[in-house]
N, C-alpha and C positions, 0 to 999 in steps of 0.2 A: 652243469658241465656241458661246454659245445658240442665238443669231441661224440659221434657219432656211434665210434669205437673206443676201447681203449688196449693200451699194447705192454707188453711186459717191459718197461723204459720209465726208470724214474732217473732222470739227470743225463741219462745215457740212451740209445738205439739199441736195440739188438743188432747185432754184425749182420747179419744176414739182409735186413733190412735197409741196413748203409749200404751197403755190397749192390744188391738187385734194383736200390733205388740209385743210387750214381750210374749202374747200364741201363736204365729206364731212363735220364736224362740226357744222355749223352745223344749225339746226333749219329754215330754211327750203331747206336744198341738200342735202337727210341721201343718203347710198347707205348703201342697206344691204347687205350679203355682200362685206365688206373683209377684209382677212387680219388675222390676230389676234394676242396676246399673253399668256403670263403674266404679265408686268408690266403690268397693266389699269393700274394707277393713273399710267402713262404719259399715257393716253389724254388725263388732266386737265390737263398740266403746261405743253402746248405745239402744236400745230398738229402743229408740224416733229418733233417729239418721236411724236406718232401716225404718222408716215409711215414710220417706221422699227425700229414695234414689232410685232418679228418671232418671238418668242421660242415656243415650241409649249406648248401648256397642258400636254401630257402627257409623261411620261416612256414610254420605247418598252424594250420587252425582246423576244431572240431566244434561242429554246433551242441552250445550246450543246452539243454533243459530247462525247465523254470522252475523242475526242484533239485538243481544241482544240490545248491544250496542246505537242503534238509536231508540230504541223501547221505547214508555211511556207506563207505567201502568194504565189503567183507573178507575176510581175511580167510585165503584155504590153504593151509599147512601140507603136502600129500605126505602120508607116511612112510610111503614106498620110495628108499632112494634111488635115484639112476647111478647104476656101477657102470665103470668106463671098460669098455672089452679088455678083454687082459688079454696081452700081448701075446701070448702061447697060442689063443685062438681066431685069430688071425689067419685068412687064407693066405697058404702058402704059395698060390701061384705067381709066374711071373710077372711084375707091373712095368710095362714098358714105359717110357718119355712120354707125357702127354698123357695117361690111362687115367682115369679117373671109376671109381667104385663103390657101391654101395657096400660095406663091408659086415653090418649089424644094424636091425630094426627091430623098436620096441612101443609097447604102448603102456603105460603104466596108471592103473588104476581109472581108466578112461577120463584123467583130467592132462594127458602129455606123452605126446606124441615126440620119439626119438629113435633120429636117422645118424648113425657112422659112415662116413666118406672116407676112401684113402685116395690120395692124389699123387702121380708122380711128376711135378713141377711145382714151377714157381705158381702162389693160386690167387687171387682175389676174388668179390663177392658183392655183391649190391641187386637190388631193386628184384630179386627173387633169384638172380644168373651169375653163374658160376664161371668166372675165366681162366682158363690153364696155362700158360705160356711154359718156355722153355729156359731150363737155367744155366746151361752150358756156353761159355764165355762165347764160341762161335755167334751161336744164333741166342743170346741173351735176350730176352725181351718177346721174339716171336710165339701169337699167340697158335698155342695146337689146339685148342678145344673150345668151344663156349655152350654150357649147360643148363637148361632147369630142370629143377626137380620139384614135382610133383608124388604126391603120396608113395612116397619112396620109391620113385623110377626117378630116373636120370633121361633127358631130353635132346639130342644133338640142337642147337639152332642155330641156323642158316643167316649168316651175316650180309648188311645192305650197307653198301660202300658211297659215300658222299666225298666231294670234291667240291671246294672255293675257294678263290682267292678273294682279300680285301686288302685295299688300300688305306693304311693308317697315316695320316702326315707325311706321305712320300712314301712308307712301307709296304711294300706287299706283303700282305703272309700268306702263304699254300697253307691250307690244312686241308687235311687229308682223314676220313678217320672212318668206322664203321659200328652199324647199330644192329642193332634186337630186338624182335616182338616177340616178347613170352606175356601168355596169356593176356594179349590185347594192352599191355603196355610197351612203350617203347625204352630200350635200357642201353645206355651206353657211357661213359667216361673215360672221356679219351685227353691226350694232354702229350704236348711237346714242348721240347726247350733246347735251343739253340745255344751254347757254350761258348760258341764265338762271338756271334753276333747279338748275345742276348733278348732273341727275341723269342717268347712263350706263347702258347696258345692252350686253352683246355675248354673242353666242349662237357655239360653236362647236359642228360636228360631232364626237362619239367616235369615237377611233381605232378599229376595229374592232368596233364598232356597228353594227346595221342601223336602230334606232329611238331612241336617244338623245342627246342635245344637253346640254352645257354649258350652261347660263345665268350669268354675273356679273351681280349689279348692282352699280353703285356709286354715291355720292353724296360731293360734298365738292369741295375741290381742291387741290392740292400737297397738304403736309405737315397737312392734317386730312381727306386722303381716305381712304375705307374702301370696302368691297366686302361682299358676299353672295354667295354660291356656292349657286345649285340645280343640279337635275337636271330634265331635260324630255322625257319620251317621247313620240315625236310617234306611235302609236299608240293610247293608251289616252289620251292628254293630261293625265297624270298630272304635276304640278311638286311635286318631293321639294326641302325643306330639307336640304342638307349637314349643316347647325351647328344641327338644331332640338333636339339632342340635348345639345350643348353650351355651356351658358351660362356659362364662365369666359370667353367669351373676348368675351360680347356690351360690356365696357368697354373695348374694345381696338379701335384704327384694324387694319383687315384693307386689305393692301396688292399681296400677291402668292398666287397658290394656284395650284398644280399637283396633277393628280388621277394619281393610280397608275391603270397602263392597264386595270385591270379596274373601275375607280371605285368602289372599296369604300375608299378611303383618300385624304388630302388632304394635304399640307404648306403650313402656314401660314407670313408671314411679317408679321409684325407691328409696329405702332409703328417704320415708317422701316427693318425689320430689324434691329433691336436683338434683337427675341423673334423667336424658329422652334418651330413645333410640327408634330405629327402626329397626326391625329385619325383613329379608325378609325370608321366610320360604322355597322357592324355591332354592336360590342362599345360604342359611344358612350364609348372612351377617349381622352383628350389626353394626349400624352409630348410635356414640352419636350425639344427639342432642347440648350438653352442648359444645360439640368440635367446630362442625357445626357452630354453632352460635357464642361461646363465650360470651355468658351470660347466665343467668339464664331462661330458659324455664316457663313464665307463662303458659300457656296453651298450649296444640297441638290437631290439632284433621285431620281427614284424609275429604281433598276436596272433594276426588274422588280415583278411584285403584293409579294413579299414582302421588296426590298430596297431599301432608303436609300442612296443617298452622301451623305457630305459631306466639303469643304474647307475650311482653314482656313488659313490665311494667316500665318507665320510672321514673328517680326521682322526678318527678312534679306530679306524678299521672297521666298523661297520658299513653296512651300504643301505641306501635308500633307493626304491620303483616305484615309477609313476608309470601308467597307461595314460597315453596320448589317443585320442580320433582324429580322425580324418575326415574331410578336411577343418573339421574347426579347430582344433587343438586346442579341444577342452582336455582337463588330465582328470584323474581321479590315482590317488594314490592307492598303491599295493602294500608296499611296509614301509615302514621304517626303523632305523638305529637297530637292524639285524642283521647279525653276523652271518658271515657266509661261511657253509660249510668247507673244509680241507682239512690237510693233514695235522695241522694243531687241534682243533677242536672236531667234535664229534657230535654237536645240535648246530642248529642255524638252517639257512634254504640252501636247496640244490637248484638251482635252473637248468632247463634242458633245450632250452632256446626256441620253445613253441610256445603257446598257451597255458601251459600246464607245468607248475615244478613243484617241490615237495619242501615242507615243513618240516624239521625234525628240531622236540623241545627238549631241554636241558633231561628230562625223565625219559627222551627217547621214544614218544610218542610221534607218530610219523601222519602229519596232514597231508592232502593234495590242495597246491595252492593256485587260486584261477588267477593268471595274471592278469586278465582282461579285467574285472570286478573287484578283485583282493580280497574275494570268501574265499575261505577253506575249508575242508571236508578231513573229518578222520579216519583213518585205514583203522576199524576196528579190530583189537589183538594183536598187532602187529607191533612190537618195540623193534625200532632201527636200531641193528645191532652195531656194535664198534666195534674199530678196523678199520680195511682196506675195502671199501665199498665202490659201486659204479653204479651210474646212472645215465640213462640217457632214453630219450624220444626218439620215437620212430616219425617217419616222415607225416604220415598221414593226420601225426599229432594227437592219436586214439589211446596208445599204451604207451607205458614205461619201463625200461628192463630193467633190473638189480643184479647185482652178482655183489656175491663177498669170496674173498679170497684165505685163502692160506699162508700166513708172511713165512708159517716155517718150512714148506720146500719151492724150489727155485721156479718160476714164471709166476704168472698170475695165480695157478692151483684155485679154481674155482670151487669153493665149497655149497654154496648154492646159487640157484639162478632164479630168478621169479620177472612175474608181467602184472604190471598194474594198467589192466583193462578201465578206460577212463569211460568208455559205451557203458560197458558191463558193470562197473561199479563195482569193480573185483580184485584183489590180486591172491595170484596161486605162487609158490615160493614151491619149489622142489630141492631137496638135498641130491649131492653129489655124492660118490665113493669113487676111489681108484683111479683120479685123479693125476697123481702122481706117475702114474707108468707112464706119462707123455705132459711132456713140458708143456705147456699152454700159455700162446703169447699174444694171440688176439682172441678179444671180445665185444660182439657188435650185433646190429641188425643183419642178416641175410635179408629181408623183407619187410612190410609193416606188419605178419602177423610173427616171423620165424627168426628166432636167436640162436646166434651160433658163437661156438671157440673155435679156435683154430688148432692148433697141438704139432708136435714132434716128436721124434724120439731123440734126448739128448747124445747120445750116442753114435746115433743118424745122421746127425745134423748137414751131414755135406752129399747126404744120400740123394737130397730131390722128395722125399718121401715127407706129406704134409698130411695132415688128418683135418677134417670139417665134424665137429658134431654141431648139428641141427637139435633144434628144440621148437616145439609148440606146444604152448599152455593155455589148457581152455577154464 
């Protein structure tokens, strides 16, 4: 699964979400440092469609072992569920606009560390920091607070304001935006869009960067939007063209771009996805994908600096992965004529769009599957339960979250949450309780070590009033 997070919306947004994402796009209600996407050309298509574009610009890789291979995963059950504060105990002080709180801290069994947040605004969350903004139609979007937290303290930090203009084909675009060092990384997600003039911009932090930023631009909408990919050092204030090297592709709508984590390399995905490329920004070479392979490119995303996947989608509905090198494009394949997991079926692989995704077989045995090699490893004891399951990688491309849900009350109703530690060779699965007393409609990374839900009260819902449980599993 790409999706980074996932949100209580199957077919539908949640309102709120439409709501705060149409005054986060608009030009007179703009927030800046919103969580981002690969699929930028989302941004254009829909209001509802930007509230849930979650996808990670980068591909993540982790050095493995030389006895990945031979190695089991161990499976720790904890007995001890995390119960979700019940609503009676609850401090009853007042929460102004902007307050945010530690509201309950627990450690359970010394395998999982859990922090209760209550927020009063609109919240988002990424790369360990916490943003508050304001949800009141005047000053919609305005951010009041930016947070981290550490062993359960909350952190003020102090915002660094960047300004550039670039000229695109005639276009200027101002962007304007601002960043964060918490604990010697830099964090920000910032993104605008212009409603008149349709032109976008969104700025991401590098994974593993101390001084570089993503820039897209883009202009257009639907099916005649296109993108620009630079580079931005917020150091030297140097803005590097991606594609200034590359002029086969300036008559081409550019729609999606993913950067290999060392940013020396780009896949492109072009005209709707019809066309896939890979551009190396060093050597100033383009390799189609489409050539390469001779079919149709379902998905690609980068193992690691010097390796490609890609899927492809068979006429049974199964899909077949090859890993590509660089630069030779030798392949070795990953699978094949295997199904992919979703809502009909309950075995097949998960991909998480790093290195690493999961096996699960008709008996619900659950592998970790190397997509760079096409060994697998089994999660001893662990049967992938059926349902309403999540998956997803963290950036650094080290663990895997899990969540299974509850379909019989309303959000997501997380019933457990687990980390498959791909270092440690571990995964720890914790139960939930109580649940229920707050709707829960996001679930994702806060960090590469720390998972969190989001929550409400449905009753609330117009109150401002947002909940953060954090989670860390050792």
């Amino acid at each position: 699964m790409k999706n980074d997070r996932i949100f209580d919306a199957m077919g539908s947004v949640d309102d709120r979400y439409i709501l705060s994402a149409w005054n986060r796009v608009n030009e007179k209600n703009r927030q800046r440092n919103k969580s981002g996407s690969s699929a930028f050309r989302r941004l254009l298509y829909s209001a509802a469609a930007l509230a849930v574009m979650l996808a990670s610009f980068f591909g993540v890789a982790m050095a493995v072992s030389a006895d990945f291979r031979e190695a089991v995963f161990r499976f720790f059950h904890i007995s001890t569920a995390d119960v979700a504060l019940p609503e009676e105990e609850e401090p009853e002080r007042p929460v102004p606009m902007g307050s945010i709180e530690v509201i309950d801290g627990k450690n359970i069994e010394g395998k999982a560390d859990v922090t209760y947040l209550r927020v009063n605004g609109n919240v988002d969350w990424s790369d360990g920091v916490i943003w508050v903004a304001s949800y009141e139609e005047e000053t919609a979007g305005q951010i009041l607070g930016v947070y981290g937290l550490e062993n359960g303290e909350l952190t003020g930090l102090e915002p660094h304001t960047e300004k550039l203009e670039y000229n695109w084909d005639g276009e200027v675009y101002e962007i304007c935006f601002q960043w964060y060092e918490n604990n010697g990384r830099v964090c920000t997600r910032a993104r605008d869009y212009d409603l008149e003039t349709g032109k976008a911009w969104e700025v991401l932090a590098a994974e593993g960067k101390s001084d570089v930023c993503t820039v897209i631009l883009g202009r257009g909408a639907q099916i005649d939007y296109t993108s620009r990919p630079l580079l931005y050092n917020l150091s030297t204030k140097e803005v590097t063209d991606v594609l200034a090297g590359c002029k086969a592709l300036d008559s081409q709508l550019l729609n999606e771009i993913k950067f290999s984590p060392d940013l020396s390399r780009v896949l492109l995905s072009c005209n709707l996805g019809r066309d896939n490329y890979c551009y190396d920004m060093a050597e100033q070479t383009l390799k189609s994908l489409n050539e390469l392979t001779g079919r149709e490119v379902y998905d690609a995303w980068f193992v690691d600096d010097d390796t490609v996947a890609f899927t492809f989608e068979n006429e049974d509905g199964t899909f077949h992965c090859r890993a590509y090198t660089i630069p030779s494009w030798e392949s070795v394949e990953i699978f094949a004529g295997m199904a992919k997991m979703n809502g009909n079926t309950d075995f097949g692989f998960i991909l998480t769009g790093g290195r690493y995704g999961l096996y699960v077989d008709r008996e619900h045995n659950t592998y970790v599957y190397d997509c760079r090699t096409g060994e697998r490893t089994p999660v001893e004891g662990f049967q992938y339960p059926s349902g309403s399951t999540f998956t997803s990688q963290n950036k650094a491309g080290d663990k895997i979250l899990f969540g299974l849900s509850d379909n019989d009350v309303p959000g997501l109703g997380v019933v457990q949450i687990g980390i498959l530690d791909l270092e440690k060779r571990s995964f720890t699965l914790l139960d939930r309780e109580g649940y229920e007393v707050r709707r829960e409609g996001v679930m994702g990374w806060l960090d590469n070590d720390r998972a969190v839900i989001e929550a409400y009260k449905p009753a609330d819902r117009s109150d401002g009033i947002r909940y953060l449980y954090i989670y860390s599993l050792f």
